[in-house]
Each structure stands twice: as structure tokens, then as C-alpha cells.
Residue frames as qw, qx, qy, qz and C-alpha x, y, z in Angstrom:
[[0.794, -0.489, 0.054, 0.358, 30.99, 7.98, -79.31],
 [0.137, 0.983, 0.067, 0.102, 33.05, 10.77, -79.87],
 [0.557, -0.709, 0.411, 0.133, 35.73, 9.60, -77.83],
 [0.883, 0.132, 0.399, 0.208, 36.71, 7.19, -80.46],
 [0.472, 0.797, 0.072, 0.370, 37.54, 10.11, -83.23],
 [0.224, -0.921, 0.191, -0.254, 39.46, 11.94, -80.28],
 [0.937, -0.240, 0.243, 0.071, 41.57, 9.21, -79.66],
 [0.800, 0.340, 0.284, 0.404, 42.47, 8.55, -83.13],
 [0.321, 0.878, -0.101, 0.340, 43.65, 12.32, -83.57],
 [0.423, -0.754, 0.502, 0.018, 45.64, 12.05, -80.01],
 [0.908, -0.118, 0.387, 0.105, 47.31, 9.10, -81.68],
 [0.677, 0.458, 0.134, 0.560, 48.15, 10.46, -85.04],
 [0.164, -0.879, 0.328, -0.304, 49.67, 14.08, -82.97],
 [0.697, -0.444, 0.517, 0.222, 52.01, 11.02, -80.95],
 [0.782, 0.419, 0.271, 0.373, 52.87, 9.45, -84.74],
 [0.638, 0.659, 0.065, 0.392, 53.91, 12.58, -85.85],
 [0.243, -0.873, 0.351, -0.236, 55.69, 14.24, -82.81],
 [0.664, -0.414, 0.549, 0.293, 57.78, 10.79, -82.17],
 [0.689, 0.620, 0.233, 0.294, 58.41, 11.31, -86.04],
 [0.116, 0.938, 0.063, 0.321, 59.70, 14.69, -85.65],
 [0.275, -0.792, 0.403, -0.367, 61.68, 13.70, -82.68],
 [0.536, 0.268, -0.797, 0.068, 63.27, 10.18, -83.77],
 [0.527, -0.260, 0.435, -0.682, 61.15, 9.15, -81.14],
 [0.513, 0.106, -0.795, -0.306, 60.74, 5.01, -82.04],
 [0.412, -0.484, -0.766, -0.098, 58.36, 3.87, -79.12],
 [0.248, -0.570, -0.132, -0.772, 55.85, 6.14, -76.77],
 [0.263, -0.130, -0.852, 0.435, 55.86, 5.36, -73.41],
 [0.134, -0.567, -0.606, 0.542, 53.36, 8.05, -72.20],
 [0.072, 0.334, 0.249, 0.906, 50.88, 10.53, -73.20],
 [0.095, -0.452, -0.667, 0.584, 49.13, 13.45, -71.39],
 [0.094, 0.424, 0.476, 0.764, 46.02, 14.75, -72.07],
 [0.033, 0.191, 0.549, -0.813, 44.01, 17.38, -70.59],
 [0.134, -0.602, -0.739, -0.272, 39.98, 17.12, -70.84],
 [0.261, -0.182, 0.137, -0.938, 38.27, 20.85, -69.81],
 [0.181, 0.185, 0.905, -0.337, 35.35, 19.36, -67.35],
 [0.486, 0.502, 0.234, -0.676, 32.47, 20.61, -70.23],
 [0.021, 0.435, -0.786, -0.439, 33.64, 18.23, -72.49],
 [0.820, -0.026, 0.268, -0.505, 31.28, 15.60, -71.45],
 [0.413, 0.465, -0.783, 0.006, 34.15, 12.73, -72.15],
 [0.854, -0.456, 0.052, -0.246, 34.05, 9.51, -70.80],
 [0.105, -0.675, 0.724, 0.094, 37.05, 8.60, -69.19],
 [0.817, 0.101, 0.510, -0.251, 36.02, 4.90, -69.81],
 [0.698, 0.652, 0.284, -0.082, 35.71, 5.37, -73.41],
 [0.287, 0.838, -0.463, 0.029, 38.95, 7.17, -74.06],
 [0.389, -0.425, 0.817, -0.034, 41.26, 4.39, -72.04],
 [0.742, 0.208, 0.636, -0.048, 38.95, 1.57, -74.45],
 [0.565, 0.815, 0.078, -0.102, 39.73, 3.62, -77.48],
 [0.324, 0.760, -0.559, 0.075, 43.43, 4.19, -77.19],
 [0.395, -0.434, 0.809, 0.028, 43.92, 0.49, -75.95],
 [0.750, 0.524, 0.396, -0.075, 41.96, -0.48, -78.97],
 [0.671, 0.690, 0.234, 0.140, 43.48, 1.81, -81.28],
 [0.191, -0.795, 0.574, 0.041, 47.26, 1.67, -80.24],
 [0.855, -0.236, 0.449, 0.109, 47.76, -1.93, -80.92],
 [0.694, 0.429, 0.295, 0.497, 50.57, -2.57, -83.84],
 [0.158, 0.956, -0.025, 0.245, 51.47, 1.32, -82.91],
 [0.427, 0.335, -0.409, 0.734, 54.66, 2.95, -81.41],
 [0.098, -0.404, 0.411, -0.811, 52.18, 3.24, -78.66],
 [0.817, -0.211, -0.494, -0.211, 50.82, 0.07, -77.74],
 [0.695, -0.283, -0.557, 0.357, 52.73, -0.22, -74.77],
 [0.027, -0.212, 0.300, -0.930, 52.37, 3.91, -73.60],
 [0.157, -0.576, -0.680, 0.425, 50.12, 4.32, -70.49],
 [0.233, -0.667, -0.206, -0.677, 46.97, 7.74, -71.16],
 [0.315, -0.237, -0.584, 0.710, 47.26, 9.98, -68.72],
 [0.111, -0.715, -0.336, -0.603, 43.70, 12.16, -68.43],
 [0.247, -0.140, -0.375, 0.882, 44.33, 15.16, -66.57],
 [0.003, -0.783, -0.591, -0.193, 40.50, 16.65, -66.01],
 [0.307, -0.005, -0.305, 0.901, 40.74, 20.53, -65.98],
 [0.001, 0.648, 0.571, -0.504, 37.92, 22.71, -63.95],
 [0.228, 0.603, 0.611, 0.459, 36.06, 25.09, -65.69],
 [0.193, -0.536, -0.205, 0.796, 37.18, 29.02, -65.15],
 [0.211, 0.885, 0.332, 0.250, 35.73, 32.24, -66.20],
 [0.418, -0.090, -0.221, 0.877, 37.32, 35.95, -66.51],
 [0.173, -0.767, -0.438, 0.436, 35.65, 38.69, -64.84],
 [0.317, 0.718, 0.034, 0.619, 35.99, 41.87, -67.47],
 [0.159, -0.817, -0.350, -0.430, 35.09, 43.78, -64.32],
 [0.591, -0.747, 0.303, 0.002, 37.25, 43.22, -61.43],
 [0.544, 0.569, -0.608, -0.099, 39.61, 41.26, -63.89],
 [0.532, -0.320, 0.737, -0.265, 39.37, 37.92, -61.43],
 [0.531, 0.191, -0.777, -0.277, 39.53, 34.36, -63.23],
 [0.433, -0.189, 0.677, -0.564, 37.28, 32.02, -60.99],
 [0.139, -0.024, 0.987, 0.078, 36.28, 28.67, -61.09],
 [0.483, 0.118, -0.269, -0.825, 32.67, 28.17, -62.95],
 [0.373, 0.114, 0.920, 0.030, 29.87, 25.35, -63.61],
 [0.177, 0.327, 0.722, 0.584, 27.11, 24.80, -66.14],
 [0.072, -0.634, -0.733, -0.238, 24.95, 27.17, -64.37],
 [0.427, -0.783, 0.048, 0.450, 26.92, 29.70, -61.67],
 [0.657, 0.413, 0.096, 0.623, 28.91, 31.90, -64.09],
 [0.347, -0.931, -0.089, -0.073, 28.34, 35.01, -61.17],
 [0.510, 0.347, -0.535, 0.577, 32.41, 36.11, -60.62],
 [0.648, -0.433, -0.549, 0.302, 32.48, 35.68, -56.44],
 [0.409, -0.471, -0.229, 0.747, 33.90, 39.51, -56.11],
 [0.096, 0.109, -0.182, -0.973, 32.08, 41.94, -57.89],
 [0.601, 0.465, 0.557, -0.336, 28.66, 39.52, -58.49],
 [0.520, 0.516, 0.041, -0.679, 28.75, 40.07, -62.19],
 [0.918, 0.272, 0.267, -0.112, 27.80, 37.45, -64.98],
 [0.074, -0.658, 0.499, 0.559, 30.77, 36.75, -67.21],
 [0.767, 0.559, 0.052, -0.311, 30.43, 35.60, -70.77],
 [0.279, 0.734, -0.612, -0.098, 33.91, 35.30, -70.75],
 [0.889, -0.363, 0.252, 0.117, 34.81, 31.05, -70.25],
 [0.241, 0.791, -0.560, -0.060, 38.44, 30.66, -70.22],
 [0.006, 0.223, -0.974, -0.030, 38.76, 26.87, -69.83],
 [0.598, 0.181, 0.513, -0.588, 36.50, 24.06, -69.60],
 [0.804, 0.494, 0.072, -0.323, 36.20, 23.06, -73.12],
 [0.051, 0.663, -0.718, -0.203, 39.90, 22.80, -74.02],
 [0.956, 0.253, 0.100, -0.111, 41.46, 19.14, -75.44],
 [0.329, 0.879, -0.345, 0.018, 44.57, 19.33, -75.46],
 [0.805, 0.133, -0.287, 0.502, 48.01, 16.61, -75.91],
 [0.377, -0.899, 0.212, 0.062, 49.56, 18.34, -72.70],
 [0.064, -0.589, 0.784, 0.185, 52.91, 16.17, -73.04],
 [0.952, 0.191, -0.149, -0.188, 54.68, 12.70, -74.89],
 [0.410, -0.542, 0.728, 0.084, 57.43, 10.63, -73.39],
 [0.962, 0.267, -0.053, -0.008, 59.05, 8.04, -75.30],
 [0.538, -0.559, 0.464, 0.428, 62.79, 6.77, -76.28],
 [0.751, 0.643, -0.073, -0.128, 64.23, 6.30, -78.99],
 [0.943, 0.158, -0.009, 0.293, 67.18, 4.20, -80.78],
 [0.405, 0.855, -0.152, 0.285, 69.22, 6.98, -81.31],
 [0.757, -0.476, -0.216, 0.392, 72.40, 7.30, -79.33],
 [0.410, 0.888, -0.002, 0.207, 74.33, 10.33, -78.70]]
């Protein structure tokens, strides 16, 4: 379970960005999951309501944003949508090698507040 380690790093990237930004509780964090990840969304929502409790983000709400899996086309220079087996680019036919999403992970955004007052 893989999800569990992925969690814990999206947690300690909130720690140190509501560090960095006097940020003193996390209301919300978005991540984006590339759709070749092979994540369960299950597993991530049981991991980071496991391993948020006692945090500055026990009470923020995971937002997984699944993103589609694209290739670029050297040849006609089109970016088109892909799966684990069709990598053919739809206007020119030819195979690309090139994937340009799909695998990604990535803390998209973090909302929170914080004490400060200005």
C-alpha cells in the first residue's frame, strides 16, 4: 500500500508550506493523481484521515483531482489523450514514445488560515 507513504509525504509538503507561510491550520489540500498511477482513491482518503489526526490538518478536506493520460506527437506536434495500450496520435497515425502526463503526483494547491493579522 503505497498510498500510505504518499500520503505521509503530501502531509509533510502541507507542514512545511503552512510553516513557510505562518499558515497555523490547513483547511484544504489538492492533489492531482495522473490516471497510470494505479492509486486507490479509497486508500489515500483512509491514509490522510489516519495520518492527519493531532496535525494542522486534521480538520482539512483531500481533494483528488484524477488527470487523463496525454501523449506528444514529435510529428504533427499534437498532444492527445492516451491509454495503456492506444499510444497511435489520432492525426498523423504515428506511435509516440513521448507520455506527457499520466504518471504525475503532484500537491496542486493548500488553503488554510492563519493567526496572523494584518
Amino acid at each position: 500500500m503505497h498510498e500510505l507513504s504518499i500520503i505521509y509525504n503530501v502531509l509533510e509538503i502541507a507542514k512545511e508550506h503552512a510553516i513557510n507561510n505562518a499558515i497555523s491550520r490547513v483547511n484544504k489540500i489538492v492533489i492531482n493523481i495522473g490516471e497510470f498511477c494505479a492509486l486507490q482513491e479509497d486508500s489515500l482518503n483512509f491514509a490522510f484521515k489516519n495520518l492527519s489526526k493531532d496535525s494542522l490538518c486534521e480538520e482539512a478536506v483531500l481533494v483528488i483531482e484524477k488527470k487523463d493520460a496525454q501523449a506528444y506527437c514529435k510529428s504533427c506536434n499534437y498532444i492527445f489523450k492516451i491509454d495503456l495500450k492506444h499510444k497511435v496520435c489520432p492525426i498523423c497515425k504515428q506511435f509516440s514514445h513521448d507520455i506527457t502526463t499520466g504518471y504525475e503526483i503532484l500537491v496542486a494547491s493548500i488553503e488554510g488560515d492563519s493567526d496572523e493579522t494584518i
